[in-house]
N, C-alpha and C positions, 0 to 999 in steps of 0.2 A: 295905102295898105288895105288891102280885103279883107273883110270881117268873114268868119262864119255864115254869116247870111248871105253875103252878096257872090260867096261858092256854090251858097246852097246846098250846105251843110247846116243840119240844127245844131245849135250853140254845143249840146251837151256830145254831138258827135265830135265837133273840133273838140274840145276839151277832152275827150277820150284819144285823137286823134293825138294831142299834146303829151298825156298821161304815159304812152306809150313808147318804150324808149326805141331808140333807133339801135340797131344790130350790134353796133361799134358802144355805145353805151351799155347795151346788156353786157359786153363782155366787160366791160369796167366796172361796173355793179355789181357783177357777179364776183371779181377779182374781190372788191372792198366786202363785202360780204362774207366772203374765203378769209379774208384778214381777222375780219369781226369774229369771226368764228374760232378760228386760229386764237386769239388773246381771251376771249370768251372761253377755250380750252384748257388756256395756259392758268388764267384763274381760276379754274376750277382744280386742277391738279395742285397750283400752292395749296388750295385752301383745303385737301384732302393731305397735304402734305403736312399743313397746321395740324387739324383733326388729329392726326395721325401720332403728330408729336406730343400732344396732349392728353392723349388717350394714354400715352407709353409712359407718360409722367404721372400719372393717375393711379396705373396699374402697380409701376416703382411706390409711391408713395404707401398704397394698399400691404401691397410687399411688405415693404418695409415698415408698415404698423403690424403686421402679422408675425414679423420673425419677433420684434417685442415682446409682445405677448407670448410671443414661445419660449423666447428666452426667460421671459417671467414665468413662468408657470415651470418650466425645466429646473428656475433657481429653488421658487416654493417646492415641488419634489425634493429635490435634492437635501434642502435643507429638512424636510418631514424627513427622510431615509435616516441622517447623520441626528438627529434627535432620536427616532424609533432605534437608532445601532446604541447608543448612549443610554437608552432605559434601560436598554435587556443588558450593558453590559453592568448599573447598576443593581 
């Protein structure tokens, strides 16, 4: 087997010589890469899609402490109104 030396090649040229894929590999590399990318997408989109659902659960929950307090505050009116109708009718 012929080393790097004995082509008369410096060792770090074979090794870059190695490093470098052959035409039929780039396209394979590139395909897995396409893939990688592809599920690296797909992840990113659930996890916008979590996000997403948590925020809307957040928002509901706000909501829903907000109508509360409205409701409370609408009961206290109501009840000051039917007290103040009760004075003036005594």
């Amino acid at each position: 087997m012929e080393t790097a030396e004995d082509k008369g090649e410096a060792p770090s040229e074979a090794a870059e010589a190695k490093a470098e894929p052959e035409e039929g590999g780039e396209d394979e590399e590139c395909k897995q890469e396409e893939k990688e990318l592809e599920k690296a997408e797909e992840k990113i989109a659930e996890a916008q899609e979590e996000l997403n659902k948590k925020e809307i659960k957040a928002e509901a929950a706000e909501a829903a402490e907000l109508e509360k307090r409205a409701n409370a505050i609408a009961q206290t009116e109501a009840e000051e109104a039917e007290d103040e109708q009760l004075n003036e009718e005594a």
